[in-house]
C-alpha positions as CSV (number, residue, x, y, z in Angstrom):
1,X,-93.9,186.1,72.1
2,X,-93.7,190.2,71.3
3,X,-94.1,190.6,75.1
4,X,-91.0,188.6,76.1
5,X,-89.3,190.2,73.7
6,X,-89.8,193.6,74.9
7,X,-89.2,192.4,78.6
8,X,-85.9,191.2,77.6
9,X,-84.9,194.7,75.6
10,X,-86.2,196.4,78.3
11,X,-84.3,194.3,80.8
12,X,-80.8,194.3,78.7
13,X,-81.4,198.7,78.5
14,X,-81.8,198.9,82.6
15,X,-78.8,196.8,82.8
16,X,-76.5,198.9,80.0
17,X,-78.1,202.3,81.7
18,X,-76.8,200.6,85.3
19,X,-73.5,200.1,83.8
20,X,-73.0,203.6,82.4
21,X,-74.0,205.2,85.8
22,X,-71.9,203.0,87.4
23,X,-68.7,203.6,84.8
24,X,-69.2,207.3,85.1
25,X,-69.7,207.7,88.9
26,X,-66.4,209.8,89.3
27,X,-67.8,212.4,87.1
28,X,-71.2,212.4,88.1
29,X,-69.4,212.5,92.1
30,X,-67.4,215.3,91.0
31,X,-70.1,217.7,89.7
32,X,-72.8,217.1,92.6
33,X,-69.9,218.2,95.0
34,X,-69.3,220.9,92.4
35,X,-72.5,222.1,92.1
36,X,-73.4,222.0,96.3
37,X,-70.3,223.9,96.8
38,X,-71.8,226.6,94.5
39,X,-74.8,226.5,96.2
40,X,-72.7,226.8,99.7
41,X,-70.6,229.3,98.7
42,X,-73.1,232.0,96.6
43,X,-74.4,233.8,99.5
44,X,-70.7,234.7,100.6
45,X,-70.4,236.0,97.2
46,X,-73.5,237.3,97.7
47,X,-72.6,239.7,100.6
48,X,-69.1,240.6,99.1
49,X,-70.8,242.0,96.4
50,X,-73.1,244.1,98.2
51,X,-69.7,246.2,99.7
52,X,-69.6,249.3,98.8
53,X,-66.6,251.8,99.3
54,X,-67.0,255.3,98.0
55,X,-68.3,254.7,95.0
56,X,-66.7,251.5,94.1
57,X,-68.1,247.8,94.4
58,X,-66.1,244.5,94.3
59,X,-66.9,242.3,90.7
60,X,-68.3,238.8,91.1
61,X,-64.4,237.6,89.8
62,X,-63.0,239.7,92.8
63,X,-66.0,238.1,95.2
64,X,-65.1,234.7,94.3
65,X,-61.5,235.2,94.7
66,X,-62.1,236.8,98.1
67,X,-64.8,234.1,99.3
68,X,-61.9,230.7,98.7
């Protein structure tokens, strides 16, 4: 009987874990596009940085700015 029990609060777990994903999906959407766009977009940045006139060289904000 402990066995089916377990099965059962294992089962009704999966099923409220499904139901979270699956009510929070926008978010979850919306920060994996975030964070590939990061990924896509850092070795602009990258490069910007590495400019160098005279003796001064662009800030990561300024990088950024420049790279959207």
């Amino acid at each position: 009987m402990n066995n089916h029990r377990s099965d059962i609060l294992f089962f009704f777990a999966v099923l409220l874990v499904l139901w979270t994903a699956y009510a929070v999906r926008d978010v979850v959407m919306l920060i994996y596009v975030s964070a590939l766009f990061a990924v896509v977009v850092s070795p602009a940045i990258g490069g910007i940085q590495k400019v160098r006139l005279g003796r001064w060289r662009p800030g990561r904000g300024l990088a950024i700015s420049f790279s959207s």
